[in-house]
C-alpha positions in Angstrom: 0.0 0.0 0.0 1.3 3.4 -1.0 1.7 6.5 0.8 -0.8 7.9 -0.7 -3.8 5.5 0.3 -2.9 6.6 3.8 -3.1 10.6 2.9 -6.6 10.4 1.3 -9.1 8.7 3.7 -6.9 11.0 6.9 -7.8 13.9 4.9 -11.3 13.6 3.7 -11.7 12.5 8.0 -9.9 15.6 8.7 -12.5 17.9 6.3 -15.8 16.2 7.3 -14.5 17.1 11.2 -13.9 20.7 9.9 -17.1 20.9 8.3 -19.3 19.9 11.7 -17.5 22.5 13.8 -18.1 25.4 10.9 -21.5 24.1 11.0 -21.5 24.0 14.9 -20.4 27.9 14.4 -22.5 29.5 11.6 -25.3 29.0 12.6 -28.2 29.6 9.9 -31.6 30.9 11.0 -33.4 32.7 14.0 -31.9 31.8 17.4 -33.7 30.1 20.0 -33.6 32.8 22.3 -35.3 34.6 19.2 -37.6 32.6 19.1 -39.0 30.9 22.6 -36.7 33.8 24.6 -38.6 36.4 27.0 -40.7 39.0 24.6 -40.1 42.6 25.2 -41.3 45.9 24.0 -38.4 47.8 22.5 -40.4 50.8 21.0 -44.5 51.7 21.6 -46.5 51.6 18.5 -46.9 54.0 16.7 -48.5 55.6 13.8 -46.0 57.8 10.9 -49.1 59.7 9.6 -52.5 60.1 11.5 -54.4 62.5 8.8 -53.5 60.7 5.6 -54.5 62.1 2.4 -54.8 59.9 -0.3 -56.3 61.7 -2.7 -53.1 63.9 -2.5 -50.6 60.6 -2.7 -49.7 60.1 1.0 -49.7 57.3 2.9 -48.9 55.9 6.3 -47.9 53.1 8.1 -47.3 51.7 11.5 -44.0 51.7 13.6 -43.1 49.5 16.6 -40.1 47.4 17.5 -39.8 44.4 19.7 -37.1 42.1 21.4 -37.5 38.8 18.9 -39.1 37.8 16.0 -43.3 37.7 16.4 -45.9 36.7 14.2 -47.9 39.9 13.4 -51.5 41.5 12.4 -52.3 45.3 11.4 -56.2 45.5 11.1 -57.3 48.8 10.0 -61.1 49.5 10.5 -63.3 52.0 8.9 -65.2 53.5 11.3 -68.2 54.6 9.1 -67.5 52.5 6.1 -66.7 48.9 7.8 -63.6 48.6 5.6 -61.0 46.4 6.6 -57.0 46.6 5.6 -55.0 44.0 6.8 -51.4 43.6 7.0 -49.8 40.5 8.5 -45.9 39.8 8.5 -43.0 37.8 10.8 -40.5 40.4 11.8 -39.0 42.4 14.9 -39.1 45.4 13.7 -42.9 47.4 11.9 -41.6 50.5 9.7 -42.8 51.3 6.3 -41.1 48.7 4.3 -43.7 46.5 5.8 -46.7 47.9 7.0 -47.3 50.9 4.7 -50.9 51.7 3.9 -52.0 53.3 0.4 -55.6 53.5 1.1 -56.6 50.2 -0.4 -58.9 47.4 1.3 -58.5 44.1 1.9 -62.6 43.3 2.4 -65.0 45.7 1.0 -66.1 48.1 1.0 -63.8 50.5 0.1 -62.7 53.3 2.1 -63.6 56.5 2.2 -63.1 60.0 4.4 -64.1 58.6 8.1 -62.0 57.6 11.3 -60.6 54.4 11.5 -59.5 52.1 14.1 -56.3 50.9 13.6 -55.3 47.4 16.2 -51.7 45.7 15.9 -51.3 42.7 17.3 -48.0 40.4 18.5 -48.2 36.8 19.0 -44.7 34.4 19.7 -44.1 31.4 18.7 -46.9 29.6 21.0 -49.7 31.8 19.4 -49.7 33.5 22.7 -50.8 37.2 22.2 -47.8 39.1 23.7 -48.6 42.5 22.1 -51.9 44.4 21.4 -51.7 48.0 20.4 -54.9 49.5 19.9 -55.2 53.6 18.2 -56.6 56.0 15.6 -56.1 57.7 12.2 -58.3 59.8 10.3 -58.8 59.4 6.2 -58.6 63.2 5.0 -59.9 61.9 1.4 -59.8 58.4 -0.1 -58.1 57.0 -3.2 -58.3 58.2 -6.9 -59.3 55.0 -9.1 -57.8 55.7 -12.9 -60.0 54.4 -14.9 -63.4 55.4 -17.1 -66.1 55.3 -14.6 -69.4 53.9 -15.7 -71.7 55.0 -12.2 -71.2 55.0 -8.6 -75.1 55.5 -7.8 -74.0 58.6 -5.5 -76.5 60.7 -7.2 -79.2 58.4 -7.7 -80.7 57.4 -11.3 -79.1 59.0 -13.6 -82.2 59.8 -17.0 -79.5 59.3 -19.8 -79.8 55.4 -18.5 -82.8 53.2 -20.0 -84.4 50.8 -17.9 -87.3 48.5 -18.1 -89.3 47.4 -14.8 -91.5 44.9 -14.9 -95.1 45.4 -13.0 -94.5 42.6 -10.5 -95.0 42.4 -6.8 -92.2 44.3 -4.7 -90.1 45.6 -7.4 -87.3 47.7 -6.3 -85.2 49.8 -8.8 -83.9 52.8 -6.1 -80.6 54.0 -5.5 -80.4 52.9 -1.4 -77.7 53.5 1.8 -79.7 51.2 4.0 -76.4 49.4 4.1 -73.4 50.1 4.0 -72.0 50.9 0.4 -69.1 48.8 -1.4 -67.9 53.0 -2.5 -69.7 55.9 -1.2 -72.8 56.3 0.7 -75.3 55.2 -2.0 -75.6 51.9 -4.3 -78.5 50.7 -6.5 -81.1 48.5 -5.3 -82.5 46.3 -7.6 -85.1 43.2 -6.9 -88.8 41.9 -7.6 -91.2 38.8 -8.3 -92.1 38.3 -11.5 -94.3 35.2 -11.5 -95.0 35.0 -15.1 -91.1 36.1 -16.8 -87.4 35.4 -15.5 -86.8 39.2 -16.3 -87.5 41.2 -13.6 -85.7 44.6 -14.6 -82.7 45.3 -17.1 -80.8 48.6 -16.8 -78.9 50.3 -19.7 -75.1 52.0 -19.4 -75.2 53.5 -22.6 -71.9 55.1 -24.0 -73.0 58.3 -24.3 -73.9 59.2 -20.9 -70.6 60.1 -20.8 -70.7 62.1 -23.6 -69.8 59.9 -26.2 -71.6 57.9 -28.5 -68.9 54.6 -27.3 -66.7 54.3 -24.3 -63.6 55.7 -24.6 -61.6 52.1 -24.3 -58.4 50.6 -25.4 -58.5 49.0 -29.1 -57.1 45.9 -26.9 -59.9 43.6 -25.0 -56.8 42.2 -23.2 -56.1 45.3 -21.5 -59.3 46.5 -20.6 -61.2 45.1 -17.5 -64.7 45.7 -16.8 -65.0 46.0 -12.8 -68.1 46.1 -10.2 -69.5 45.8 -6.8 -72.5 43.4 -5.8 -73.8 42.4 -2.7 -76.8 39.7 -2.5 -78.6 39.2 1.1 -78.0 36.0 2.6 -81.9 35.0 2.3 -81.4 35.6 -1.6 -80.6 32.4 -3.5 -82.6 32.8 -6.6 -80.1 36.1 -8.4 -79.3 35.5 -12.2 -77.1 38.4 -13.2 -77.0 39.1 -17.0 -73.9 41.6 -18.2 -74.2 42.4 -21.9 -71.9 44.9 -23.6 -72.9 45.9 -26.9 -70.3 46.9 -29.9 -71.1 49.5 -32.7 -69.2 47.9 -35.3 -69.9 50.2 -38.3 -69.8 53.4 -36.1 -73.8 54.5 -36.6 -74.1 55.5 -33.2 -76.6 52.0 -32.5 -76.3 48.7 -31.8 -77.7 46.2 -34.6 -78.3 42.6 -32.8 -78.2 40.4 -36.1 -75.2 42.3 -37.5 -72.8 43.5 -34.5 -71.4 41.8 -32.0 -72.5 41.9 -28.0 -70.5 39.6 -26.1 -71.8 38.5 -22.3 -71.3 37.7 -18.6 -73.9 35.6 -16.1 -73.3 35.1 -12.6 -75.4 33.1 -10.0 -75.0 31.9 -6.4 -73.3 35.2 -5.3 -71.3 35.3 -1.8 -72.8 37.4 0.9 -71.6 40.8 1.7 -69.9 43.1 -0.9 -68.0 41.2 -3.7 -65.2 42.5 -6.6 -65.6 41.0 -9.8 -63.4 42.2 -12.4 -64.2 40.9 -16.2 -61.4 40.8 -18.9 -63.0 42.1 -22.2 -61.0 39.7 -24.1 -62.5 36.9 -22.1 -66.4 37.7 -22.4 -68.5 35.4 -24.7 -71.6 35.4 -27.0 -74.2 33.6 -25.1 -77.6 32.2 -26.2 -79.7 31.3 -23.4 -76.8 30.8 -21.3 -74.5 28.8 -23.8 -71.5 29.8 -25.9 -72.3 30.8 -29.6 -70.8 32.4 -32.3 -71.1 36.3 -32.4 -73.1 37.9 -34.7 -70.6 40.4 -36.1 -67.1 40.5 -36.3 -65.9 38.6 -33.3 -62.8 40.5 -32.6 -64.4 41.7 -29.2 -63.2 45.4 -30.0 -63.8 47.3 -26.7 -62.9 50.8 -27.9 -66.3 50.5 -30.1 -68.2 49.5 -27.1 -71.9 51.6 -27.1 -74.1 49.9 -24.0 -73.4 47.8 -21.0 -76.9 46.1 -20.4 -77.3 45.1 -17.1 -80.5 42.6 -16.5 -81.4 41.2 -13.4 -83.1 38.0 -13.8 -84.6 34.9 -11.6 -86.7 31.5 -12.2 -90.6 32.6 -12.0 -91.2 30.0 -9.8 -88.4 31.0 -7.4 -90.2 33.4 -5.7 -88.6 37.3 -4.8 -85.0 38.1 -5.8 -82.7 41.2 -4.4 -79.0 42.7 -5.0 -77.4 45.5 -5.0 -75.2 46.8 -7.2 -71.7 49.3 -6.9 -68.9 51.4 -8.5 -68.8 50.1 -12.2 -65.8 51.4 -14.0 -63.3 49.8 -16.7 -59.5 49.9 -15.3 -56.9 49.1 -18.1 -53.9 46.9 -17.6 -55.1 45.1 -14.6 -58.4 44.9 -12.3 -59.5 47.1 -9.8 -57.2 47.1 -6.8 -60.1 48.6 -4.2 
């Protein structure tokens, strides 16, 4: 046996024992102390701006700084609205690289200019709560949405919509703030029984409400995002929700059904309290009775020639009464409506 059968296996011993005591060294990750180790308050809570401005681009966000690492939750409550922002993160240390607040919601409704609460809360590693700071901001004005705005409801019906209300029992077609609103003070109220038809009521968006005989849209459907608020009481099961946005193809200032194209969106079985949805125009379809079909014009789903959103509210006739409301309609391009 040579020399150098001895050399090898002494040095690959020799590494392997240097390797363990590096390890035993550099240690990687949180200490235990860190971790299970006595929690203590370093620095209060506190809040960086208390009369925020969104409107104007500020912001705020909450500062506090503790002995280890905790598992924490920034709830921030609209006082008048019912809003609700939350924040969660694992760190020592709160400051604006992880709890800064742009005036956007995590459940709706949105916010808008009201008191809020604001509650931060600490727990360690055994979900014990260790830390529970509890104070106030104020919401001077709330965020600008950039976007073409379709109706908000703040001012009640406006008469450059059409409608059509069927003569049923209990028919509601109002602009309401029995609740609270998913943007404002005010939404539209819509409901009925129509024993004898599934349409209850349809509502027209037309184009030129705005002043223009289309909506002033992007060329590309897969940039432009149609985006809405609804909320359907709990005792409510019965909601069919037509969406149908009508093209002008040939630029007459109408809409020709057998010629031009009108592409659609139904939802049912809608979650209670206020819910986002947010259509991609590229995405809507021609629908017959419910079912994909072939459009009737083009088919190239061109939203810049878009001249009414329809909006019909529709349940079985044997179902019995039927209620939503409806919120904030406006088309955001690029991505959906962040609330």
């Amino acid at each position: 046996m040579n020399r150098l059968q001895h050399i090898l296996p002494l040095t690959i011993i020799l590494s392997l024992l240097m390797a363990c005591e590096r390890d035993q060294d550099e240690f990687v990750g949180p200490s235990l102390a860190n971790l299970y180790g006595d929690f203590a308050l370093l620095e209060e809570g506190d809040i960086s701006n208390r009369e925020v401005d969104f409107a104007a681009g500020e912001n705020t966000h909450v500062t506090a700084l503790f002995s280890q690492q905790v598992t924490w939750e920034l709830h921030i409550t609209g006082k008048e609205s019912g809003a609700h922002k939350l924040i969660t993160g694992f760190s020592a240390e709160l400051s604006s690289s992880n709890t800064l607040w742009n005036g956007t919601t995590t459940d709706l409704p949105m916010f808008k200019a009201e008191m809020c609460d604001v509650n931060l809360r600490a727990f360690n590693a055994q979900d014990s709560l260790v830390y529970d700071y509890v104070d106030s901001l104020e919401v001077i004005s709330s965020r600008i949405i950039d976007g073409v705005f379709v109706a908000d409801f703040e001012n009640g019906i406006d008469p450059a919509w059409g409608s059509f209300v069927q003569t049923g029992a209990n028919m509601s077609f109002n602009t309401s703030s029995e609740i609270a609103a998913g943007q404002g003070d005010s939404y539209l109220d819509i409901g009925g029984e129509v024993s004898w038809d599934w349409l209850i009521l349809y509502v027209d968006f037309p184009g030129d409400a705005l002043g223009a005989p289309t909506y002033p849209l992007s060329a590309n459907a897969s940039e432009v995002y149609f985006n809405f608020f609804v909320y359907t009481p709990e005792e409510i099961a019965n909601e069919v929700i037509l969406l149908q946005f009508m093209e002008d193809e040939n630029g007459d200032d109408q809409h020709s059904g057998s010629t031009e194209d009108m592409y659609s969106y139904e939802l049912t079985n809608v979650s209670p309290g206020w819910q986002k949805v947010s259509l991609k125009y590229s995405d809507l379809q021609a629908l017959v009775n419910g079912q994909p079909s072939d459009p009737a014009g083009n088919g190239l789903r061109e939203a810049n020639k878009l001249w009414n959103i329809r909006l019909l509210y529709l349940a079985d006739p044997s179902s019995g009464y039927s209620q939503s409301y409806f919120d904030y309609m406006i088309f955001t391009e690029g991505d959906p409506l962040v609330p």
